[in-house]
C-alpha positions in Angstrom: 6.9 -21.1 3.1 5.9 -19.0 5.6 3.3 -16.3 5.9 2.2 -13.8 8.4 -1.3 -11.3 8.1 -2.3 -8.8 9.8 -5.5 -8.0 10.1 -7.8 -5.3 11.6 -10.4 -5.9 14.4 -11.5 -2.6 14.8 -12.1 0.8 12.4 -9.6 3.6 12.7 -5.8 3.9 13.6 -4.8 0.1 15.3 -1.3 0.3 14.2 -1.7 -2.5 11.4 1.0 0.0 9.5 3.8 0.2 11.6 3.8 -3.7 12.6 3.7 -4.5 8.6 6.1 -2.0 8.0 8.9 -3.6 10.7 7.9 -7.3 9.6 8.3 -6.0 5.7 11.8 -5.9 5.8 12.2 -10.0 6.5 10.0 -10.6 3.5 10.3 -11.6 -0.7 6.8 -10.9 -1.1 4.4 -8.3 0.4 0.4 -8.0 -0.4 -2.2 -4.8 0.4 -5.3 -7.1 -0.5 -7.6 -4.2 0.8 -8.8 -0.4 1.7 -7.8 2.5 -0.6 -6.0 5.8 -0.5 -8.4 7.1 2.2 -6.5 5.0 5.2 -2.9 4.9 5.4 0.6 5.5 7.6 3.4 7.0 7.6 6.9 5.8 7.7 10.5 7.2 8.9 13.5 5.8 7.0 16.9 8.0 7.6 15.1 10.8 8.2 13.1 10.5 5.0 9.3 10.5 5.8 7.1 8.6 3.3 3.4 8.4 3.4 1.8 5.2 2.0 -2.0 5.1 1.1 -2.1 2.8 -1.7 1.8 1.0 -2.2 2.5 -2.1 0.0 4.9 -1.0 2.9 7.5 -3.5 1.7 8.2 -0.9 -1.1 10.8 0.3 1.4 12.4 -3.4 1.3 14.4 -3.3 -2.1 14.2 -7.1 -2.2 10.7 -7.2 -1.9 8.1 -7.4 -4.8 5.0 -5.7 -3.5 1.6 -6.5 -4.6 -1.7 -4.5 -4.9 -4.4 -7.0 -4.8 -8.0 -7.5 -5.7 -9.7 -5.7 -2.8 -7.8 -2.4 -3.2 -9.8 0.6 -3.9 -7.5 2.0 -6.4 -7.5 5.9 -7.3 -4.9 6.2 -10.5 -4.4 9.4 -9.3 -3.6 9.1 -5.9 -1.4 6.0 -7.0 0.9 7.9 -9.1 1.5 10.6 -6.8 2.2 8.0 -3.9 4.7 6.3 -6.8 6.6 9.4 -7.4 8.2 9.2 -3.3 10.3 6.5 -4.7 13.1 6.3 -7.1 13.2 2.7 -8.6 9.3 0.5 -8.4 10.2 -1.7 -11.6 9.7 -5.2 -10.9 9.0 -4.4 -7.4 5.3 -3.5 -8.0 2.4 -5.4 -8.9 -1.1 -4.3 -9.6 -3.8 -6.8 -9.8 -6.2 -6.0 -13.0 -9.2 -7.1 -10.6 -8.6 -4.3 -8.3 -11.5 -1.5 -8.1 -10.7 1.5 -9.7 -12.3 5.0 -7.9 -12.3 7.7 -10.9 -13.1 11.0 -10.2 -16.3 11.0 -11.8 -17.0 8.4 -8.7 -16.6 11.5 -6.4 -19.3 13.7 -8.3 -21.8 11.2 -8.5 -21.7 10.6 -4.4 -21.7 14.6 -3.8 
């Protein structure tokens, strides 16, 4: 089986997205196994522009089953807006029940 990560070196934009995003469509399987809805890229399919934060960008490969690991950062909130871009996630979306979950009572307690 083979396997490719990407992986950051350095903080702010690098690109990570758009290399994941063209290497997504040649995968079954595609992982986010960290970061949270504060980072993220945006993708142009047909025209169509979808902004991903939180869902793995092989969401946009309708073979794929995407997977949000155990290092995500995971804000319910901004996950189900990011969900509603797209038509059909069942079966095709994963959540792992390890992943860190950032309520909005978070936010009031750092202010």
């Amino acid at each position: 089986m083979k396997a490719d990560v990407i992986v950051g070196i350095q903080w702010g934009d690098e690109g990570k997205g758009k290399i994941v995003d063209m290497l997504a469509q040649k995968y079954d399987v595609v992982c986010r196994s960290q970061g949270g809805h504060n980072a993220g890229h945006t993708i142009w399919v047909d025209g169509v522009r979808y902004a991903l934060h939180l869902v793995p960008s092989g969401i946009l490969n309708p073979k794929a089953v995407n997977i949000i690991g155990n290092g995500v950062v995971l804000s319910p909130e901004s996950l189900i807006k990011e969900m509603s871009q797209f038509d059909n996630l069942e079966g095709r979306l994963y959540i792992s029940d390890k992943a860190h979950l950032n309520l909005p009572y978070h936010a009031l307690i750092d202010q």
